[in-house]
C-alpha positions in Angstrom: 156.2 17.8 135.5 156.2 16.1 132.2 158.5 18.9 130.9 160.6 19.0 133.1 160.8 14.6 132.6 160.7 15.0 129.0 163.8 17.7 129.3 166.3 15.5 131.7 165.8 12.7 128.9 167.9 15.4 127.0 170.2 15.7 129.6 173.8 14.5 128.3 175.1 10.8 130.1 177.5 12.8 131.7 174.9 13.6 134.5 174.4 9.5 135.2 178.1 8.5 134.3 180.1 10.7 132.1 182.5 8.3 131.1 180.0 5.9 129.5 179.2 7.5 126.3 176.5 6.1 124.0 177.7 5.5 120.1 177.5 7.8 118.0 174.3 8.2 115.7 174.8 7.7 112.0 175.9 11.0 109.8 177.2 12.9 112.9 181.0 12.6 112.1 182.7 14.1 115.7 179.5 13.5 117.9 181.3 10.3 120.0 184.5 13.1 120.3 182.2 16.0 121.6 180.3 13.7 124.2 183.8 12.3 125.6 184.6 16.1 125.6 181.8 16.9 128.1 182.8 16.8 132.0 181.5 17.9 135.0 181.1 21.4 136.1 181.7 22.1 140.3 177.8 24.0 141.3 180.2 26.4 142.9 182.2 27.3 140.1 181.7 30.8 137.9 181.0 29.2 134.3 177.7 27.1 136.3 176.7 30.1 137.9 176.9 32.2 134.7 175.2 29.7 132.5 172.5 29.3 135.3 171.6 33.2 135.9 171.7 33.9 131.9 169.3 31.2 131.7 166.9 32.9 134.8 167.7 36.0 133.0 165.6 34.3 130.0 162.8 33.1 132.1 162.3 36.0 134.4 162.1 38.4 130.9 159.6 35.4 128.7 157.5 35.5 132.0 157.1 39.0 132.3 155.5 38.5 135.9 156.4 40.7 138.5 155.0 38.8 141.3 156.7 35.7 140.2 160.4 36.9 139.7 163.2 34.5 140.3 167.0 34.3 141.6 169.6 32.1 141.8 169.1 29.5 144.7 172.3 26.8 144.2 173.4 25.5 141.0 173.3 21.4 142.0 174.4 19.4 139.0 176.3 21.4 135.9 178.2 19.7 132.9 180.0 21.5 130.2 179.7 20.1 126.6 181.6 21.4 123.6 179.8 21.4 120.5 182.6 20.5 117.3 182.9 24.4 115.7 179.5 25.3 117.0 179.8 26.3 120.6 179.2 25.4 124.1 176.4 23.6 125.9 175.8 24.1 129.6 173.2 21.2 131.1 172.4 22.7 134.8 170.1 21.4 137.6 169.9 24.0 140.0 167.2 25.5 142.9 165.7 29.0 142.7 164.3 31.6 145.5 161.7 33.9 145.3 163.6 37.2 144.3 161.8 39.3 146.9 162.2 37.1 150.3 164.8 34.6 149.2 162.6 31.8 150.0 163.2 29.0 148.3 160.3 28.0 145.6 161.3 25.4 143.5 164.1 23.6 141.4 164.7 24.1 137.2 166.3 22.0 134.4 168.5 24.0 132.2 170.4 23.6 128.5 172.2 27.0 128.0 173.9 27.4 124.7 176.8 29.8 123.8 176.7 29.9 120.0 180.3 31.2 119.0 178.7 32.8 116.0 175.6 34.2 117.8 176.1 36.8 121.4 172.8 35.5 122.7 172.7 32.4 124.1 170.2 29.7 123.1 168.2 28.6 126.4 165.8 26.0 127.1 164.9 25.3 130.5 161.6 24.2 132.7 161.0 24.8 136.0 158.6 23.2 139.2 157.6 25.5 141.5 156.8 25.4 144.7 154.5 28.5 144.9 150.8 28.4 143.3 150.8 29.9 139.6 147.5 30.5 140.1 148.2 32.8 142.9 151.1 34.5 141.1 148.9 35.6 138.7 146.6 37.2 140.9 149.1 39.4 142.6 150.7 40.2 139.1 146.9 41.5 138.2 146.6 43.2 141.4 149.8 44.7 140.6 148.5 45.7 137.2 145.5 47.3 138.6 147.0 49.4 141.7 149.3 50.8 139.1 146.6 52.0 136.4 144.8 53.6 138.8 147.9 56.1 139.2 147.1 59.7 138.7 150.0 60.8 138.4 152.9 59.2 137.2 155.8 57.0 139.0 158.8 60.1 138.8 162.0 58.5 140.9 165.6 58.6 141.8 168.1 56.1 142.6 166.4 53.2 143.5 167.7 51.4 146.2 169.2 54.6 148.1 173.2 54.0 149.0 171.8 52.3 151.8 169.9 49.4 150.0 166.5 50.6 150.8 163.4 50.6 148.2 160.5 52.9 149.1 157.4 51.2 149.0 156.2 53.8 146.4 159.4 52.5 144.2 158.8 48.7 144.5 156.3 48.6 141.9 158.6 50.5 139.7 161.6 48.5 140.7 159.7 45.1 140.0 159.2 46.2 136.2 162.8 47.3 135.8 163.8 44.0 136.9 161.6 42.4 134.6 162.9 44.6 131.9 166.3 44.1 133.1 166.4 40.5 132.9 166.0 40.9 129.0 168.9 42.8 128.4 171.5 40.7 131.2 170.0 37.3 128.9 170.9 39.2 125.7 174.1 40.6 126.9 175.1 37.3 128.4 178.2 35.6 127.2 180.1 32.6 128.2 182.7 34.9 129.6 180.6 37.8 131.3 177.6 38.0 133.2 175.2 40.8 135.1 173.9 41.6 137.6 171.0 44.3 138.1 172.1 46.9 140.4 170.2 50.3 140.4 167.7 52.2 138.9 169.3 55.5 138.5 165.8 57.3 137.0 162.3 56.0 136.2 159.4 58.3 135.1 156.0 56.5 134.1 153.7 57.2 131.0 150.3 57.8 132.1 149.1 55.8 129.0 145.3 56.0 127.3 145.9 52.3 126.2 145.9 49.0 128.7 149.1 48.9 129.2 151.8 49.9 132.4 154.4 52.0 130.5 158.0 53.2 132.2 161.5 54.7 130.8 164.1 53.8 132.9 167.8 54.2 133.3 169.4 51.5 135.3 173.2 50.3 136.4 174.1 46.8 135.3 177.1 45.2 136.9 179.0 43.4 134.3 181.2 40.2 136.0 184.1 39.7 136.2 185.1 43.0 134.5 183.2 45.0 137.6 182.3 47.9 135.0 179.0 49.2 135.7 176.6 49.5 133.1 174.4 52.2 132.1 171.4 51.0 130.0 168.6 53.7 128.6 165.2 51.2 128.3 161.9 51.6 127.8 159.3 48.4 129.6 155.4 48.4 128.1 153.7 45.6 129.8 150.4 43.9 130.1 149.7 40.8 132.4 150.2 37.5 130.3 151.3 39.2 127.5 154.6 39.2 126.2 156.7 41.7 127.0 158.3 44.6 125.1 161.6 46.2 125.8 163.5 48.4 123.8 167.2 49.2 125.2 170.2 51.3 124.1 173.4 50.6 126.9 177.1 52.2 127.5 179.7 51.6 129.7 179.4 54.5 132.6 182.7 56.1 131.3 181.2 56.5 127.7 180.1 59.5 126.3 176.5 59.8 124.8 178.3 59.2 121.5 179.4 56.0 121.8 176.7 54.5 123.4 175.5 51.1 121.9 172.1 50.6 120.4 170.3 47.2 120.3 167.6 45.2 121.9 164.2 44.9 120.5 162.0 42.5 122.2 160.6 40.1 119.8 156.8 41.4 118.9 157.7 45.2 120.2 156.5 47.9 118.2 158.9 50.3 116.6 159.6 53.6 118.1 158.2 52.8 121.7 161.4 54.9 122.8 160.2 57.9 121.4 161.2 60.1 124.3 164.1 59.2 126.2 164.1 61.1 129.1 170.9 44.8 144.5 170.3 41.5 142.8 170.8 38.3 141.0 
């Protein structure tokens, strides 16, 4: 709680009264023209929507849990800042839902920033929950347990079927891919397009001597507004509480092999965990 406090102090005047800008501070030549520059954003509108899921994108992927992934509830507050030759920042208030049942579990504070000179954006963002952490845990180590006692490994298919349906032996796989996923829509994210996770065209599992839960996947992104789908090649090694490692290469589904686009390393990954290669937010 006294994050998320110590965050809405950082939250621009536009949410109290956005035409009641405070002086500038000394040496920041511009900084009174940016803040009279900031206005509000309707929850409903694309940009707030974008900024929000990029910045869920971000906390699904640092939390690496699961039992605990999140979607999009309803963006409630949203202001738009420029930043003088630097970029955009995107101050959202918004509610989130348990990505599994939809039920509603909690409400986060977010600062998304679109860097012109950087694809990523920069996100910051806290979150109150309405669901025990505690128990979240425990599920993600019950999930960590039921799959390393897997004999043989996870080997599947197009996951959900045309229909929409996940076989219960898929949904442990499909968690992970989301988790995984989430990395790559918050890296690909720009103020302009978004994504959403679509299908897990194949998965296979690596039986591995080590504690970890190991998986190569190939999944469908859908990119917005363009509507291209997305086909991204990614290997997911996780441990409970640990961070997580990804390592991704992506192309558009009408690309050959040869144009495909490499990139993606997780902070703290290892090199060469994609040795062997083989809906929704």
């Amino acid at each position: 709680m006294r994050g998320l406090l110590l965050l809405l102090l950082l939250l621009p005047p536009a949410w109290a009264a956005a035409s009641s800008p405070s002086p500038s501070p000394p040496g920041r030549p511009g900084a009174e023209r940016e803040r009279a520059g900031a206005r509000a954003l309707a929850g409903s509108s694309r940009a707030a929507g974008e900024a929000a899921r990029a910045a869920l994108h971000y906390l699904n992927s640092r939390r690496a849990s699961p039992s605990g992934l999140l979607a999009l509830g309803q963006v409630k507050k949203a202001t738009l800042k420029p930043v003088l030759g630097t970029g955009h920042k995107y101050y959202l208030q918004f509610t989130t839902e348990d990505y599994k049942t939809r039920e509603n579990v909690g409400t986060c504070l977010a600062i998304v920033f679109y860097l012109e000179r950087k694809p990523t954006p920069t996100v910051n963002i806290k979150c109150t929950y309405t669901k025990d952490q505690k128990e979240v845990q425990e599920d993600d180590q019950r999930f960590y347990q039921k799959l390393r006692q897997q004999t043989k490994p996870i080997i599947g298919s197009y996951i959900p079927d045309s229909y929409g349906n996940i076989e219960p032996a898929f949904e442990s796989a499909w968690a992970l891919a989301v988790v995984g996923s989430s990395y790559i829509m918050w890296e690909k994210s720009t103020e302009n397009l978004g994504y959403f996770m679509a299908q897990v065209k194949h998965v296979k599992q690596w039986i591995s001597k080590d504690d970890s839960i190991d998986f190569d996947y190939a999944v469908l992104l859908h990119e917005i507004p363009t509507q291209e789908m997305i086909l991204c090649h990614m290997r997911v090694i996780w441990i409970p509480n640990h961070p997580l490692k990804v390592k991704y290469f992506c192309s558009s589904e009408n690309q050959s092999a040869e144009s495909e686009d490499v990139s993606g390393m997780e902070s703290g990954s290892a090199d060469g965990i994609l040795n062997e290669r083989e809906a929704n937010f």
